[in-house]
C-alpha positions as CSV (number, residue, x, y, z in Angstrom):
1,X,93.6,93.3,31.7
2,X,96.2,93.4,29.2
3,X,95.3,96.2,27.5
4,X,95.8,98.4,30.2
5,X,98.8,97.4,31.2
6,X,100.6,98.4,27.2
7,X,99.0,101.9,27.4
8,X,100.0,103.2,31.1
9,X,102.7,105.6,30.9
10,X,104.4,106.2,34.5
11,X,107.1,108.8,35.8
12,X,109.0,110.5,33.8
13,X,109.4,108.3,30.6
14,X,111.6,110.3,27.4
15,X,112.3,113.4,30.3
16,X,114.7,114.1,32.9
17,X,113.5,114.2,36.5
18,X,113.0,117.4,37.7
19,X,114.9,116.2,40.9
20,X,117.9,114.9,39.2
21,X,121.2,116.3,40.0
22,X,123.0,118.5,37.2
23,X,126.5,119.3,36.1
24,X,126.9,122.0,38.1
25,X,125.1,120.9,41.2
26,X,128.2,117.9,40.8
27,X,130.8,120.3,40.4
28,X,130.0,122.6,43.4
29,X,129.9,119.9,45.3
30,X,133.4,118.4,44.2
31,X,135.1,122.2,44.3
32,X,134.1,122.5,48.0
33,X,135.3,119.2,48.9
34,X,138.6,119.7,47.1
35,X,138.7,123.2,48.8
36,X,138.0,122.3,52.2
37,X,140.9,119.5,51.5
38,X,143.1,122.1,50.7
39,X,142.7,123.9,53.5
40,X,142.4,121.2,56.3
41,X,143.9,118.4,54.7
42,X,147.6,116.3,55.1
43,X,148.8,115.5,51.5
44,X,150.7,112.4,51.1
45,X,153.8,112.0,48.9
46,X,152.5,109.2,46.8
47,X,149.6,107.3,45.8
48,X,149.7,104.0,47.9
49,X,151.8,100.9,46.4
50,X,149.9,99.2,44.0
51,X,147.5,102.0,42.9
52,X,148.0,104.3,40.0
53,X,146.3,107.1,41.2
54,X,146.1,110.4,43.1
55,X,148.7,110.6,46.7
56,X,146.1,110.1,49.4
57,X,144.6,113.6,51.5
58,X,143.9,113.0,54.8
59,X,141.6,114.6,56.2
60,X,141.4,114.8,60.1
61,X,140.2,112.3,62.2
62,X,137.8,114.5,64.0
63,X,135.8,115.7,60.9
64,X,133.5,113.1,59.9
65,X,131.5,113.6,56.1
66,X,128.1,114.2,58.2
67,X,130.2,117.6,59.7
68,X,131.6,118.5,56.2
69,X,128.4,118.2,54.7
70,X,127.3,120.5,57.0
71,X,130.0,123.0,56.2
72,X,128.6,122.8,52.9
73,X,124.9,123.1,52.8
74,X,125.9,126.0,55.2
75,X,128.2,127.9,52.2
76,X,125.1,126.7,49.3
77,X,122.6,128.7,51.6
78,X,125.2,131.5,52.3
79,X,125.6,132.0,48.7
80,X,121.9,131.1,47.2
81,X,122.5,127.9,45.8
82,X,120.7,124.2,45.6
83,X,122.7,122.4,48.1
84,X,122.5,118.0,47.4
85,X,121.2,115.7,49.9
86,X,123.6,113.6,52.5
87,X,123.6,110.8,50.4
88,X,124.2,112.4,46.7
89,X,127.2,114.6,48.7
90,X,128.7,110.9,49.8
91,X,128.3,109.3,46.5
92,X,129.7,112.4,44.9
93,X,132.7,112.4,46.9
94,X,133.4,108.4,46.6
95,X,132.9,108.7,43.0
96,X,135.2,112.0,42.0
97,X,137.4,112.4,45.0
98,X,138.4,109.0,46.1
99,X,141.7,109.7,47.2
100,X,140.6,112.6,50.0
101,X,139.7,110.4,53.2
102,X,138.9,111.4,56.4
103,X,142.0,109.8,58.3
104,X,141.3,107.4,61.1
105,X,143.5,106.3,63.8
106,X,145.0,103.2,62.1
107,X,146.1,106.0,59.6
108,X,147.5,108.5,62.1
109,X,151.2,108.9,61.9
110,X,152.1,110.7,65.0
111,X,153.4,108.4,67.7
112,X,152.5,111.4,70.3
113,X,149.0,111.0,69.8
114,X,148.7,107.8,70.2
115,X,150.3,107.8,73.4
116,X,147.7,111.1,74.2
117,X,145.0,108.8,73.5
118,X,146.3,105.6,75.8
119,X,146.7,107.6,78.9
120,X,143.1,109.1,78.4
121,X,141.9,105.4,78.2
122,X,143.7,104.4,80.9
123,X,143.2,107.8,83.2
124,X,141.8,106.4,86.4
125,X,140.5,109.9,87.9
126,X,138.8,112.4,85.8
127,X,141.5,115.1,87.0
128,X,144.2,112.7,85.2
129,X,141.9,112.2,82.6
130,X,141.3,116.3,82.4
131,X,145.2,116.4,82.5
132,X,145.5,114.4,79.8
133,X,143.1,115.9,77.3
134,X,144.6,119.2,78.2
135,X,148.1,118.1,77.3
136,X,145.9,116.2,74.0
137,X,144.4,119.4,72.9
138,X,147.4,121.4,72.9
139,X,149.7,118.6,70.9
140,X,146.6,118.6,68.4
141,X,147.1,122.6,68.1
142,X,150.5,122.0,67.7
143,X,149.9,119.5,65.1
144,X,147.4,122.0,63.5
145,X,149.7,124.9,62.9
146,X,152.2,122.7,61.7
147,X,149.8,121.2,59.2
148,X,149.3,124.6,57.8
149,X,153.0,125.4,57.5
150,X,153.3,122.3,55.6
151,X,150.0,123.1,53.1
152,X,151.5,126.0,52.9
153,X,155.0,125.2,51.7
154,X,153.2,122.8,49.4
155,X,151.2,124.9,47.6
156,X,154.5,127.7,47.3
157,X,156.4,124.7,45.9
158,X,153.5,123.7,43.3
159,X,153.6,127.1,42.6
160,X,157.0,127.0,42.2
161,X,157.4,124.0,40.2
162,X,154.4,124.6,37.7
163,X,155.7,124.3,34.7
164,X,159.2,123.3,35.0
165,X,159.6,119.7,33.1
166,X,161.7,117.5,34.9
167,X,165.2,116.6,33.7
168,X,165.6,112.8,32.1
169,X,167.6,110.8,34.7
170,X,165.6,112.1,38.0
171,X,163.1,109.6,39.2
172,X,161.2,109.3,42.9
173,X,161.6,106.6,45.1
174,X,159.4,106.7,48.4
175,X,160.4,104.8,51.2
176,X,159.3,103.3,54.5
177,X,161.5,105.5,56.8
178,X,159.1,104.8,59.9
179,X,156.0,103.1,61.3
180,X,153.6,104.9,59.0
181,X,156.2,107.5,57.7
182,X,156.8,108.0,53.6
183,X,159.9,110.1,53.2
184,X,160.4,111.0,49.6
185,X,164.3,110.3,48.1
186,X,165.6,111.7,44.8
187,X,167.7,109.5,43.5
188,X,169.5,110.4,39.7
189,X,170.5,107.0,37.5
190,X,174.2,106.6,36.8
């Protein structure tokens, strides 16, 4: 019985699956996800205390990674190309992109929509609760166009700031100004 066991070969022993996931496959699917941040997303100033890393991107709350994969199967069959499975896209994203999260309301910084979303709970008719959402939808708009303004003046002052080294003396301090939020300070050292 033994012998059979040491000469069996199975799968794909010395050779790379012809399912496996390449370099490019990866990278596609980390552009889009950095792309579609860009576009939708709400950068933070900083990386959260205690973490070296990348400021946090917030996505919004009413995406959800099923919908953005979606988005981007979509794109890989608009333009001809192999689009990943669910489950690679997720690991793919935890793995490069850590710091772009899909914002939930424990994250939300706007005091407005919170109080949007308790009068929809409590909304006793459904023309209140029509009401409501109405008013909901069109603070969300609101919120939407100013999120754009705001990528947008980022990426002009990115733009702007590429390059230029900073002068010794000039460090960041980030502050809790609010509930949830972070206003950056320039401070220079005496």
């Amino acid at each position: 019985m033994d012998q059979f066991l040491d000469n069996t070969r199975y799968g794909n022993l010395g050779r790379k699956p012809k399912h496996s996931l390449t370099y490019d496959d990866t990278k596609r699917v980390v552009d889009f996800i950095l792309g579609y941040s860009n576009d939708f997303g709400l950068p933070q100033p900083a990386a959260p205390r205690g973490v070296n890393n990348l400021p946090s991107i917030f996505l919004p709350c009413s995406d959800t990674k099923l919908n953005i994969f979606r988005i981007y199967e979509k794109a890989c069959f608009d333009s001809n190309n192999k689009a990943v499975g669910l489950s690679s896209f997720k690991d793919i994203w935890l793995k490069c992109c850590p710091h772009i999260r899909i914002s939930t309301p424990r994250d939300d910084v706007c005091q407005k929509c919170e109080i949007f979303r308790r009068r929809i709970q409590d909304a006793v008719s459904d023309e209140d609760k029509l009401l409501s959402t109405s008013e909901f939808k069109l603070h969300l708009e609101k919120c939407q166009t100013e999120r754009t303004i705001y990528a947008a003046c980022i990426r002009q002052s990115l733009d702007e700031l590429h390059g230029v080294v900073r002068p010794p003396g000039i460090i960041n301090l980030f502050q809790l100004a609010t509930r949830k939020c972070i206003i950056p300070l320039i401070f220079q050292k005496t």
